[in-house]
Residue frames relative to the residue before (quaternion, step in Angstrom):
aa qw qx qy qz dx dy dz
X 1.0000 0.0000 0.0000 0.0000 0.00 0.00 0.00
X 0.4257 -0.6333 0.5190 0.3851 3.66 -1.06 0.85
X 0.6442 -0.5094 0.5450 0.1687 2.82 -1.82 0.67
X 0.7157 0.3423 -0.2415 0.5588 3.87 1.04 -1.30
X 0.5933 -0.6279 0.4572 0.2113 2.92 -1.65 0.54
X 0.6283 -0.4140 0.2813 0.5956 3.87 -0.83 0.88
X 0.8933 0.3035 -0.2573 0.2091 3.24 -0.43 -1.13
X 0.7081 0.5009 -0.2897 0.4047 3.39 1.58 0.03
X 0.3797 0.7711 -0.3821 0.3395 3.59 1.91 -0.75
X 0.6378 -0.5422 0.5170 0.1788 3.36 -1.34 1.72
X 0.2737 -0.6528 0.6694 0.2256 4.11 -0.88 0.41
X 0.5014 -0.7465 0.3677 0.2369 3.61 -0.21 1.81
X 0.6201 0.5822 -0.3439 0.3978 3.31 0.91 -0.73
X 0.6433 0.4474 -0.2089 0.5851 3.45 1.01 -1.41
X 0.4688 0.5227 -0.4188 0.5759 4.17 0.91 -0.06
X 0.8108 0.2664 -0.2641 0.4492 3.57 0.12 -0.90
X 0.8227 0.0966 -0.0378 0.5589 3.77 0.39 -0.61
X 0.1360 0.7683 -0.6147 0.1158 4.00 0.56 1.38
X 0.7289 0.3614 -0.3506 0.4639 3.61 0.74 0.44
X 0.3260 -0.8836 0.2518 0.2225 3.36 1.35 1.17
X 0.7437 -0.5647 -0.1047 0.3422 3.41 -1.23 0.57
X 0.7374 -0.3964 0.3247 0.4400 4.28 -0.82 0.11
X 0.0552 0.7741 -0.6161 0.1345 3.80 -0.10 1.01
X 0.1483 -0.7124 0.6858 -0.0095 3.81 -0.93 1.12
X 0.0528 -0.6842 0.7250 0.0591 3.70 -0.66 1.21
X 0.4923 -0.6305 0.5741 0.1748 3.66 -1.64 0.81
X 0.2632 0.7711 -0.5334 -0.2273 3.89 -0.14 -0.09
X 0.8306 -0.3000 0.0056 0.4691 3.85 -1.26 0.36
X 0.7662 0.5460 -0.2255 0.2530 3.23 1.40 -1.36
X 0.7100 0.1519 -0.0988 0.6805 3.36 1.49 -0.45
X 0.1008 0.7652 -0.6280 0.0994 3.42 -0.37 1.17
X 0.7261 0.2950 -0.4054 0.4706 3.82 0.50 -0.36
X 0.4330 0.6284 -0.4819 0.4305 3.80 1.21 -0.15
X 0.7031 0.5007 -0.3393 0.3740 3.70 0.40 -1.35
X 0.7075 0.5328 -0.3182 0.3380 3.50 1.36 -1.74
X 0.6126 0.6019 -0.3199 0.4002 3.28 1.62 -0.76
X 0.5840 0.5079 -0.2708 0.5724 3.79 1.25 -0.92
X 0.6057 0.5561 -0.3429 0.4542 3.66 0.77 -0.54
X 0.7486 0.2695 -0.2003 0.5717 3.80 0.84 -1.30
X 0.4015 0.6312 -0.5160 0.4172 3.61 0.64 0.41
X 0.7797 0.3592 -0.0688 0.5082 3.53 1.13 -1.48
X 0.6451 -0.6141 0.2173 0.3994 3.40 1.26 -0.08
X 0.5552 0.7381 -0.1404 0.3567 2.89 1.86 -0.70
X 0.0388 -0.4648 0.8584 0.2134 4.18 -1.84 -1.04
X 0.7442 -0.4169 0.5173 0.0688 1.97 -2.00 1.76
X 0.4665 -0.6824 0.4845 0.2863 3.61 -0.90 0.26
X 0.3359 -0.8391 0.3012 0.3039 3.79 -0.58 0.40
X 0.0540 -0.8125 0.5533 -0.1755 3.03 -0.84 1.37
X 0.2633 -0.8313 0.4892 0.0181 3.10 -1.02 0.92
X 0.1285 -0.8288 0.5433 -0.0380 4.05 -0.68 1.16
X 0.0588 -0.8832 0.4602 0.0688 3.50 0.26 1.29
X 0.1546 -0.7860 0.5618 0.2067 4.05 -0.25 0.00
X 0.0464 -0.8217 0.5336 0.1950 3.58 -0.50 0.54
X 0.8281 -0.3084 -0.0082 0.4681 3.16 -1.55 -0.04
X 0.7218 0.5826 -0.0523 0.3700 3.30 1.07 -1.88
X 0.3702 -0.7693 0.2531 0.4551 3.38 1.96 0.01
X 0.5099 0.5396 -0.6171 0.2607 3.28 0.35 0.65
X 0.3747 -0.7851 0.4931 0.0060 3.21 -1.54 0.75
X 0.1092 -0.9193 0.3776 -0.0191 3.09 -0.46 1.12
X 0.0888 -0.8730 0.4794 -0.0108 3.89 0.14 0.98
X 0.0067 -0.7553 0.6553 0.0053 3.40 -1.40 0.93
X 0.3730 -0.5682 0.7095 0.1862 3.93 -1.38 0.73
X 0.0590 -0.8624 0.4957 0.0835 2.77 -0.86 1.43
X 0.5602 0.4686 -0.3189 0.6040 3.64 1.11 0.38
X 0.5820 -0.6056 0.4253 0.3371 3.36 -1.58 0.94
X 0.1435 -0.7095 0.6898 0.0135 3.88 -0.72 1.21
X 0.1257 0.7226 -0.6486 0.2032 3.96 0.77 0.61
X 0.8797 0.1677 0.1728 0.4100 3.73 -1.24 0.23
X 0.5633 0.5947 -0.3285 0.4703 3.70 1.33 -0.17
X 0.1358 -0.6824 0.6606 0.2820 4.00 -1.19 0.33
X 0.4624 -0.7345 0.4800 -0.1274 2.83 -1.35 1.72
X 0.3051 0.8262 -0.4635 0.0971 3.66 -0.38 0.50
X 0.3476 -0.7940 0.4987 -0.0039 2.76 -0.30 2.10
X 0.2724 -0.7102 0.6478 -0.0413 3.45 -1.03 1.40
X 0.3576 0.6407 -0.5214 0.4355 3.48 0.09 1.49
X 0.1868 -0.7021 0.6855 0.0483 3.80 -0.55 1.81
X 0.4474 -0.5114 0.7063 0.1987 2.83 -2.19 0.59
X 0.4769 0.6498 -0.5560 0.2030 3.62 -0.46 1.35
X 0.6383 -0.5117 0.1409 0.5576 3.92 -0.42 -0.18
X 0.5852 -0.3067 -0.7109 -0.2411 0.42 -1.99 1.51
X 0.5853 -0.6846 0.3497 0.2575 2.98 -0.94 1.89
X 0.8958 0.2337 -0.3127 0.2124 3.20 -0.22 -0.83
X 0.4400 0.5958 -0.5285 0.4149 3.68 1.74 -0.22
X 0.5726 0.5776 -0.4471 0.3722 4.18 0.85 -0.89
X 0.8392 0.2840 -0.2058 0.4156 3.28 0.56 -1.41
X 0.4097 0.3239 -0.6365 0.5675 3.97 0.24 1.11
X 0.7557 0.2822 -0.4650 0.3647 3.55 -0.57 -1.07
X 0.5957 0.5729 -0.4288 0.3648 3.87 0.63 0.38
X 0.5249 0.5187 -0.3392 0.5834 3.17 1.40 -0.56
X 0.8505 0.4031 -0.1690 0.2926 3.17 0.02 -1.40
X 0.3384 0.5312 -0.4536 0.6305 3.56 1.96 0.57
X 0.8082 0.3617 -0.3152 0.3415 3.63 -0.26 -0.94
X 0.5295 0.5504 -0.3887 0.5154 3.36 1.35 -0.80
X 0.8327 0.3268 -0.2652 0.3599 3.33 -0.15 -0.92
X 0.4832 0.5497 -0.4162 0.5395 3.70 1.42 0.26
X 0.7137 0.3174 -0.3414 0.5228 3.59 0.56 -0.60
X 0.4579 0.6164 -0.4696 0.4357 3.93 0.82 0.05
X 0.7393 0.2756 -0.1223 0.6021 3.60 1.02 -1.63
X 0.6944 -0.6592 0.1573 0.2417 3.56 0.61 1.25
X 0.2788 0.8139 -0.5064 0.0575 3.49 1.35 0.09
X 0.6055 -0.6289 0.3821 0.3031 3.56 -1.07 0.36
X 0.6230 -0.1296 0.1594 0.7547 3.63 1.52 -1.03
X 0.1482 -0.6133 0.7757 -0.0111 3.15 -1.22 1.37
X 0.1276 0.7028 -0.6996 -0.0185 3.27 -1.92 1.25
X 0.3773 -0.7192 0.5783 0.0775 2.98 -1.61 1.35
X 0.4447 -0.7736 0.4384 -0.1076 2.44 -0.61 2.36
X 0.0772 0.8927 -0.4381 0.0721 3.76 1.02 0.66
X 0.2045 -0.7310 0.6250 0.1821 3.86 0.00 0.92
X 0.7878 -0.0937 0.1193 0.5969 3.97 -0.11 -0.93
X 0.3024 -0.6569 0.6726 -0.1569 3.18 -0.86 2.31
X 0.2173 -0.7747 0.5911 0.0567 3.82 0.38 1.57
X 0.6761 0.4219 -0.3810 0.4687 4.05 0.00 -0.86
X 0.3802 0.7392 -0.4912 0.2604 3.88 0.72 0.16
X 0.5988 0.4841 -0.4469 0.4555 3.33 1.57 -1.22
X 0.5458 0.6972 -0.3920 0.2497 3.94 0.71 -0.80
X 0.2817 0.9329 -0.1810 0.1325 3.50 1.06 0.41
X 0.6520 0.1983 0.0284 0.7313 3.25 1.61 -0.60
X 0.4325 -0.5162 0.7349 0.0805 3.41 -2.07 0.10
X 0.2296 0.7189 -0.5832 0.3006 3.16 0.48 1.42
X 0.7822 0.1751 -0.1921 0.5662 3.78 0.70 0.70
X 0.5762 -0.4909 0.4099 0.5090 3.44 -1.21 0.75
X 0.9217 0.2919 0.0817 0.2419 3.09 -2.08 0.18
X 0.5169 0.5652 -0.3763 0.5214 2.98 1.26 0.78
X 0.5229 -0.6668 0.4364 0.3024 3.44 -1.66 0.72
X 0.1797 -0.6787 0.5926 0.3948 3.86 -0.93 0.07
X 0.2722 -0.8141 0.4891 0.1549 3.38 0.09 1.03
X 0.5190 0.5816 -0.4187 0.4659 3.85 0.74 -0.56
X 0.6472 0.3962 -0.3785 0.5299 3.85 0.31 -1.31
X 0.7903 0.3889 -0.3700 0.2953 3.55 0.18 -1.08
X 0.4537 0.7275 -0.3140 0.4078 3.86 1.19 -0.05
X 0.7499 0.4149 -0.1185 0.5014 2.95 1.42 -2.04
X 0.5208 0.5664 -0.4311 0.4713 3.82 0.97 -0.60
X 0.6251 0.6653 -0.2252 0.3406 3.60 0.60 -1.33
X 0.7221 0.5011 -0.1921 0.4366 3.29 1.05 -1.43
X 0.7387 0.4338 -0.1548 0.4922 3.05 1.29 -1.44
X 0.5165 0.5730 -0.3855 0.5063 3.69 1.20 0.01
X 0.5195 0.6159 -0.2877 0.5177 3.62 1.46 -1.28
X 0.5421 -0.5977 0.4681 0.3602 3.79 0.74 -0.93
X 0.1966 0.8990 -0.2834 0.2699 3.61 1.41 0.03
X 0.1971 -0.7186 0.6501 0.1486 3.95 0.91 1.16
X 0.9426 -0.0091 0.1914 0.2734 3.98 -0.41 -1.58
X 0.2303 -0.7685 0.5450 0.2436 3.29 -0.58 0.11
X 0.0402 0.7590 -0.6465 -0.0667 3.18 -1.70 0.18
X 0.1708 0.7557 -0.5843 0.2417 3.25 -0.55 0.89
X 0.3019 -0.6844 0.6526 0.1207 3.51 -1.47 0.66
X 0.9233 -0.0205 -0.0516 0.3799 3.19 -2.28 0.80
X 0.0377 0.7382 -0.6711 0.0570 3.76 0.38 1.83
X 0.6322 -0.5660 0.3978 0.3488 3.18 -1.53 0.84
X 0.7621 0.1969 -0.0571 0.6141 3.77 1.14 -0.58
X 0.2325 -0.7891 0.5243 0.2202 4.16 0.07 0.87
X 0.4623 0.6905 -0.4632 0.3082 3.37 0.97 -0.23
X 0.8739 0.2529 -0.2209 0.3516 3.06 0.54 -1.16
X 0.0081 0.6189 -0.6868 0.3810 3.26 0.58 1.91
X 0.8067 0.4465 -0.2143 0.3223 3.79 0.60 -0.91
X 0.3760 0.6664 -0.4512 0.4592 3.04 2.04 0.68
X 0.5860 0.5995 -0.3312 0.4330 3.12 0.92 -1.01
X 0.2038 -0.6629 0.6885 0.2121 3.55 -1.32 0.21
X 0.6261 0.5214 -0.2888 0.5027 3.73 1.08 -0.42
X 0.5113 -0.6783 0.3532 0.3920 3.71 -0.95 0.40
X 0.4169 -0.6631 0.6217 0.0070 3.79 -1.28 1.36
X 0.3719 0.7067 -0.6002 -0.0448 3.62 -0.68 0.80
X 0.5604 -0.6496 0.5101 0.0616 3.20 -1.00 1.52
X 0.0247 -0.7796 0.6244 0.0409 2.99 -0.84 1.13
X 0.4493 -0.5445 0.6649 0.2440 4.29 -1.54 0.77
X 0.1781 -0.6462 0.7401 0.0544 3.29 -1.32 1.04
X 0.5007 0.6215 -0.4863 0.3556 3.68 1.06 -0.14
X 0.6635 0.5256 -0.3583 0.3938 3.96 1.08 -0.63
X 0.5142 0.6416 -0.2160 0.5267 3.37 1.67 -0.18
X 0.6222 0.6661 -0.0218 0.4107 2.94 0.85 -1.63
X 0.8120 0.1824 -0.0472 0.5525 3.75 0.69 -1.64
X 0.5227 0.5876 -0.4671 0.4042 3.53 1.34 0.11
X 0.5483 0.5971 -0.1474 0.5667 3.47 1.77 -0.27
X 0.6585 0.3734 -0.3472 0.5535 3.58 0.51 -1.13
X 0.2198 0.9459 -0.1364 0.1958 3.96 1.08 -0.52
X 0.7558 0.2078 0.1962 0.5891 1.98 0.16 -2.61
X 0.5309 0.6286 -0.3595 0.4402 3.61 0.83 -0.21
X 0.2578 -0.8068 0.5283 0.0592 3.67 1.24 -0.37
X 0.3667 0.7165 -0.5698 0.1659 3.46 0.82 0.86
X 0.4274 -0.7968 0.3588 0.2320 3.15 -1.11 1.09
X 0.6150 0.3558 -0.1300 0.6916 4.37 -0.37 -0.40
X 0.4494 0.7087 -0.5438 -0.0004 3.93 0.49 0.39
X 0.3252 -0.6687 0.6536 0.1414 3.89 -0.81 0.75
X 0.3726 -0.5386 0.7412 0.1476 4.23 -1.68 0.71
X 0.0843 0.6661 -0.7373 -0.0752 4.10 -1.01 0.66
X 0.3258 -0.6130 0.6992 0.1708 3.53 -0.76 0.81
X 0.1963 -0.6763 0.5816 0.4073 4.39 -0.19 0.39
X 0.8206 0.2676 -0.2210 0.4540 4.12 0.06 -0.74
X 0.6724 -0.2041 0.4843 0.5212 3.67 -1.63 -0.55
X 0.7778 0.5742 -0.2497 0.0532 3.66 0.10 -1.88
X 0.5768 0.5583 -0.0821 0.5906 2.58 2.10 -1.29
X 0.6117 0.6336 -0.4333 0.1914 4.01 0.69 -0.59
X 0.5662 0.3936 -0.4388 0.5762 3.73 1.11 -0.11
X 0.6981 0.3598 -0.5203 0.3354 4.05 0.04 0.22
X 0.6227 0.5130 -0.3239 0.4941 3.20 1.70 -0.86
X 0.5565 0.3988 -0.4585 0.5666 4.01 0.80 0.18
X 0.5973 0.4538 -0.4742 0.4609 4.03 0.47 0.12
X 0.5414 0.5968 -0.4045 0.4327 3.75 1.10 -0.92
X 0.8592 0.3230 -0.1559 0.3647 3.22 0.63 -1.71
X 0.4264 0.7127 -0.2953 0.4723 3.46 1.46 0.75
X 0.7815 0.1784 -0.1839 0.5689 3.01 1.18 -0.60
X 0.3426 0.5564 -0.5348 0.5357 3.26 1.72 0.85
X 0.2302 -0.5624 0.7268 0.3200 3.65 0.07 -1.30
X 0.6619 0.5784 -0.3609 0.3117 3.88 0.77 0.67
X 0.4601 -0.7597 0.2062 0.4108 3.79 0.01 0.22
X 0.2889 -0.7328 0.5799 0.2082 3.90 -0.43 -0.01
X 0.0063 0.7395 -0.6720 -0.0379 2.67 -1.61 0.93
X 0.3366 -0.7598 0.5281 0.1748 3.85 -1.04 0.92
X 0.3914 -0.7475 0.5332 0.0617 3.08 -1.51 1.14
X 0.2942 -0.7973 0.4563 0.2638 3.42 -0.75 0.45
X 0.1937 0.7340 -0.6508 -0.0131 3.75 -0.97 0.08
X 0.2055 -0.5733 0.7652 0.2087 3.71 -1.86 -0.30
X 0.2851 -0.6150 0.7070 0.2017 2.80 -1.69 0.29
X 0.3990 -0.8212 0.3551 0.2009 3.58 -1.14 0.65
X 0.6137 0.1441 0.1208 0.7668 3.27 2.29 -0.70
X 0.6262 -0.4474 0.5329 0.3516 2.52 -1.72 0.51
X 0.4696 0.7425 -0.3761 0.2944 3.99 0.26 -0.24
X 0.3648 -0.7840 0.3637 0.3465 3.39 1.62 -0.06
X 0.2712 0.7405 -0.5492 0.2766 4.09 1.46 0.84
X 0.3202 0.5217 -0.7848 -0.0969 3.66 -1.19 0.05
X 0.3653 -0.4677 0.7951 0.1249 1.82 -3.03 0.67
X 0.0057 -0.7038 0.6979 0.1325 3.20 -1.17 0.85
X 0.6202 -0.6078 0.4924 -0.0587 2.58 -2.19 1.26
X 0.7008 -0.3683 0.2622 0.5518 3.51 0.62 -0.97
X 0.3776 -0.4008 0.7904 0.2683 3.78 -1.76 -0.19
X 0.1553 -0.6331 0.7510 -0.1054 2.86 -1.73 1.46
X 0.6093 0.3925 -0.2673 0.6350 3.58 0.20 1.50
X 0.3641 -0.6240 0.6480 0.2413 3.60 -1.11 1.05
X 0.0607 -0.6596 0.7410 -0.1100 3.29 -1.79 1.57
X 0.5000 0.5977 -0.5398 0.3184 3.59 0.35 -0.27
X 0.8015 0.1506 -0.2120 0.5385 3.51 -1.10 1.06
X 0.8288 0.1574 -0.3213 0.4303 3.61 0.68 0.60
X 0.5857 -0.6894 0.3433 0.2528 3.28 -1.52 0.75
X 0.0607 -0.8610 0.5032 0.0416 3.55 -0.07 0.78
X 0.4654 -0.5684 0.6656 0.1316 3.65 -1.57 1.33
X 0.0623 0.6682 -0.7280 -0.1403 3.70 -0.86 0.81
X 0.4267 -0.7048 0.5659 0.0304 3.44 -1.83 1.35
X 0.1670 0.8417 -0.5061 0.0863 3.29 -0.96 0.65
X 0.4886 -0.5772 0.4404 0.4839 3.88 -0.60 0.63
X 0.7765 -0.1555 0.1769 0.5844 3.90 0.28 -1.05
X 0.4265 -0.5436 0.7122 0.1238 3.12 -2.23 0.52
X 0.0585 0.6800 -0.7168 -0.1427 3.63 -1.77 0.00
X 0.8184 0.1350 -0.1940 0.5239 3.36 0.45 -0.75
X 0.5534 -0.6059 0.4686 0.3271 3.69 1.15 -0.35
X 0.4778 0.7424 -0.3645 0.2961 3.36 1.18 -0.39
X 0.6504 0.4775 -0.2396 0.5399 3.54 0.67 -1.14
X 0.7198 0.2858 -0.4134 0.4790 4.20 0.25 -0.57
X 0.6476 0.5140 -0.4712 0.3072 4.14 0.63 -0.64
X 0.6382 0.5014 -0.4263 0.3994 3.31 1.08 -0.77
X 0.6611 0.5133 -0.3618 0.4106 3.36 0.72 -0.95
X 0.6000 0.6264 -0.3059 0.3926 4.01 1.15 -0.26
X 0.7607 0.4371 -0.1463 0.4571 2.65 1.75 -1.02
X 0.6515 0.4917 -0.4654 0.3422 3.48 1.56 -0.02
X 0.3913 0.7199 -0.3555 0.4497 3.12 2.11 -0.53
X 0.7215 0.4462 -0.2888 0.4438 3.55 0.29 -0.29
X 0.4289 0.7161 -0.1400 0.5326 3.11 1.29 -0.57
X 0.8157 0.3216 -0.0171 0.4805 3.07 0.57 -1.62
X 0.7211 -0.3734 0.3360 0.4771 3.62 1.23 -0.45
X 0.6682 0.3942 -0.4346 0.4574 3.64 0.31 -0.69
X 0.6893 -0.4619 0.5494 0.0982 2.25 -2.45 0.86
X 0.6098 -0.2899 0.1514 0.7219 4.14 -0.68 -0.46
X 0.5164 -0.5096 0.6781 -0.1178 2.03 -2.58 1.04
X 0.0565 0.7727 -0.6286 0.0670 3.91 -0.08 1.70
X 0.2226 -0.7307 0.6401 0.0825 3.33 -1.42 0.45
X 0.0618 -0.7360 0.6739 -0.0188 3.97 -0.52 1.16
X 0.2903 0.6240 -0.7253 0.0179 3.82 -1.21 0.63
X 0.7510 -0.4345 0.3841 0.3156 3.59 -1.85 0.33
X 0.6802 0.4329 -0.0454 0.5898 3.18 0.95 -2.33
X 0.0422 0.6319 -0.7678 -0.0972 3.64 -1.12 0.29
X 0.2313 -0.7753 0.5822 0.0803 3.89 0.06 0.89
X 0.2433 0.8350 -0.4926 0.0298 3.03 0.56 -1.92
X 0.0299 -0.7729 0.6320 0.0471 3.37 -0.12 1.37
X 0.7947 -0.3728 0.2786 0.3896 3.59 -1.45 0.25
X 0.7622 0.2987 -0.2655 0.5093 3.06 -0.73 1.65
X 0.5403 0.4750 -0.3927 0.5730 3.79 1.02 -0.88
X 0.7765 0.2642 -0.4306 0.3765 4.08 -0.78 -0.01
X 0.3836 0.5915 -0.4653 0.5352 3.78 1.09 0.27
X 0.7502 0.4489 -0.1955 0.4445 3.33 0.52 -1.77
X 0.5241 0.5598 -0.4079 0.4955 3.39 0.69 -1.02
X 0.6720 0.6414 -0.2540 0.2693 3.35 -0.27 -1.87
X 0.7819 0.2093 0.0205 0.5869 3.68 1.01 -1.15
X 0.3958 0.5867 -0.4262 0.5635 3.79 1.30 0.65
X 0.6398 -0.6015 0.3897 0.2775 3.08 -1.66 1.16
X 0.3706 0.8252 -0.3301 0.2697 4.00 1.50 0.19
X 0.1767 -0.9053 0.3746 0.0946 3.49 0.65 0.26
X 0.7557 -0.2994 -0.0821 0.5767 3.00 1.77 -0.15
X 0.0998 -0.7590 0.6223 0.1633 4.10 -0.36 0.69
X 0.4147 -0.5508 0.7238 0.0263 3.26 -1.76 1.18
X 0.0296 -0.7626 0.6121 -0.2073 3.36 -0.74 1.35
X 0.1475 -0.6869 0.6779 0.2164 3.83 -0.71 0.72
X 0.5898 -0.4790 0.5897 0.2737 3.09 -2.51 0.26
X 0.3369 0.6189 -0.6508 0.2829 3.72 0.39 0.89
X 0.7078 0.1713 -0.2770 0.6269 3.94 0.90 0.17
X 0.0868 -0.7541 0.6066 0.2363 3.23 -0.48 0.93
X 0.7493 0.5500 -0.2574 0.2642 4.02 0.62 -1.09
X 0.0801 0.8805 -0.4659 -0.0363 3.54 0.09 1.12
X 0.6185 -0.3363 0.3720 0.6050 3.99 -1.49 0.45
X 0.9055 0.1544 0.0698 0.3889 3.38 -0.54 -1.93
X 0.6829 -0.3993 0.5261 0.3121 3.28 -1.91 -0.23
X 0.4411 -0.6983 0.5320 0.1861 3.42 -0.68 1.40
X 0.2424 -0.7433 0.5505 0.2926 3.72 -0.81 0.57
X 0.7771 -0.3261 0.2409 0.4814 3.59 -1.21 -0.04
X 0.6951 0.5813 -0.2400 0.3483 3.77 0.64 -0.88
X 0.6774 0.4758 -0.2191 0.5164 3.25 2.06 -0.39
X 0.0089 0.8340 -0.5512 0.0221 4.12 -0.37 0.75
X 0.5624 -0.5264 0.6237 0.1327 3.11 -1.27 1.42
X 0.4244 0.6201 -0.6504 -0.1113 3.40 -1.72 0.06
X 0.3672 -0.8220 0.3691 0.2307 3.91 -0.70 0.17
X 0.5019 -0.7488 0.4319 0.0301 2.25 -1.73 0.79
X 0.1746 0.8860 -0.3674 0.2227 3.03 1.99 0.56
X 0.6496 0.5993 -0.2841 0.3717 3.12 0.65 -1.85
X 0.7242 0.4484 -0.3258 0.4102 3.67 0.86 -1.38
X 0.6715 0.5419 -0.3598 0.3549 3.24 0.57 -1.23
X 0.6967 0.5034 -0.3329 0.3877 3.82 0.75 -1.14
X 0.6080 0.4279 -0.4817 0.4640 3.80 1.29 -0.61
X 0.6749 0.4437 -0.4440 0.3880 3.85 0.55 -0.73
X 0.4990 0.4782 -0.5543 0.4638 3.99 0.58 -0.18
X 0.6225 0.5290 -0.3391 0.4665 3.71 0.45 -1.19
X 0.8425 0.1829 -0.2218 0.4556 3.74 0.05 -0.54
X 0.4740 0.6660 -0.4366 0.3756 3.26 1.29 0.84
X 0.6291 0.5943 0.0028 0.5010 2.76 1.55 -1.62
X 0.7946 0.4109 -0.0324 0.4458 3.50 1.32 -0.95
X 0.2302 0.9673 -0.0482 -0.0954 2.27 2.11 -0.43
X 0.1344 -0.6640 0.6945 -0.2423 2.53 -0.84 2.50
X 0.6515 -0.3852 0.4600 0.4644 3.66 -1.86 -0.02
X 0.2392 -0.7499 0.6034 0.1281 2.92 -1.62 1.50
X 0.2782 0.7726 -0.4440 0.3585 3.55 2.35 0.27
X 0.7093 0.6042 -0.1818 0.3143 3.38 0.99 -1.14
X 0.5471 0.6230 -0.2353 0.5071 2.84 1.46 0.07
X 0.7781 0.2126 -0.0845 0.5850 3.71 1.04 -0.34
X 0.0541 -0.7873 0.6141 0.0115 3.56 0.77 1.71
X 0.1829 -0.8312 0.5062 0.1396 3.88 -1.07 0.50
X 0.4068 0.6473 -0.5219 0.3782 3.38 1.06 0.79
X 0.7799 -0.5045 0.2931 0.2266 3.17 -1.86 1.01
X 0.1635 -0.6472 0.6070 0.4313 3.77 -0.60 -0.06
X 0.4881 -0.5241 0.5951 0.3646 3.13 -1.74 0.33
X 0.4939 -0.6566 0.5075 0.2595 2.94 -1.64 1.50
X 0.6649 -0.4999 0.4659 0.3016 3.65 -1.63 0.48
């Protein structure tokens, strides 16, 4: 016998599915990423259409009924950054216009992340001003993976789960069977994700130093803090654009003793020119995910794709179902062989 009274008992249906049924919208910036998160779940993306005209404005329509449906719009902030991020608003808006129940923006690589702080006069924090936007746009949730700063999950007033390309990432570095294998973190900033890498390696890490002198995208690097000589070390990093920051750091490693030189990051940006550069750089091979799919140039042999579909489609699933999407990213050591 139920517990609630006649007039107060839950409709069983609405008990089992109160966050009605799983809908994947495609926008421009990740469209084979969604189809790929889509056939993970069994699904196709829903059909929608994003028109750009001459003068850049941009106009988007849902073309199926998204009444009463949870919605999660697959659409990164990368180039070109800002045409991605309106036609993101202007997806979620117009989903909550055509009544969706909970629209999330599914954001694989959220570029304005570096915008993070007030570290000079007179300057924008562009992140906060991204996150108001969204949530002004109508924006139930985010989702997005390996921000450049996690903090600014706490811009948000809406809920933010963060996803680790590094569980992706080392299920890969793995298979590769590299032997003597060392974790280089290239800066200070990065040495508590690069000690999570080498955790779920069971391998040690060591952290490079550099500065940057300008905005102009120059580093100098300085040194490796940690004995490499005679082993083969994987430098880690949230993203790349010009590549500039992991060659030096390949090159003091070498310097320093070590043997090849791999490079693993989430974001392959890689602005025009940087996979040339790569291509002929003491890197032997960089791991890149499909959270950017559109690049300047042609990737040379030394550069590999893998996805990140698989993750993204279980965290929609335990969004939607909602269970813990923590559970997803256990961080204890393997045991060594």
């Amino acid at each position: 016998m139920s517990n609630y009274p006649a007039s107060t008992a839950p409709n069983p249906s609405f008990v089992q599915f109160p966050q009605g049924d799983l809908a994947i919208l495609a926008g421009s910036a990740n469209p084979e990423l969604a189809k790929n998160i889509a056939r993970e779940l069994g699904t196709v993306p829903i059909p929608s259409q994003a028109q750009y005209f001459s003068e850049g404005n941009v106009f988007v329509r849902v073309l199926e009924n998204v009444r009463g449906r949870d919605v999660f719009v697959v659409q990164g902030v990368q180039h070109p950054v800002n045409d991605n991020f309106v036609e993101l608003l202007f997806w979620i808006d117009a989903l909550k216009r055509a009544s969706a129940q909970q629209v999330t923006a599914v954001i694989p690589f959220f570029s304005y992340a570096k915008g993070d702080k007030k570290d000079e006069p007179r300057v924008s924090i562009r992140a906060r001003v991204c996150a108001d936007a969204l949530e002004a746009a109508g924006c139930d949730r985010v989702l997005t993976m390996d921000l450049h700063s996690p903090q600014i999950q706490g811009f948000f007033r809406i809920p933010v789960d963060h996803l680790y390309g590094r569980h992706v990432i080392c299920d890969y570095i793995r298979s590769m069977n590299i032997p003597d294998l060392v974790i280089c973190s290239p800066d200070i900033g990065f040495a508590k994700d690069a000690s999570a890498y080498a955790n779920l390696l069971g391998v040690p890490v060591v952290i490079g130093n550099k500065y940057r002198p300008g905005h102009n995208e120059t580093v100098v690097a300085l040194q490796v803090i940690g004995d490499v000589k005679g082993k083969n070390v994987v430098l880690v990093d949230d993203f790349t654009i010009t590549g500039n920051t992991l060659m030096a750091m390949a090159e003091i490693l070498k310097d320093s003793g070590a043997k090849d030189i791999y490079a693993a990051v989430t974001h392959g940006v890689l602005s025009k020119g940087a996979a040339a550069k790569i291509g002929k750089s003491l890197i032997k091979e960089m791991i890149i995910t499909d959270t950017i799919e559109n690049h300047f140039d042609a990737f040379p042999p030394n550069l590999k794709t893998i996805s990140v579909a698989p993750l993204f489609a279980m965290a929609l699933r335990s969004v939607h179902d909602r269970t813990s999407v923590s559970n997803l990213f256990p961080e204890k050591a393997l045991p060594k062989k």
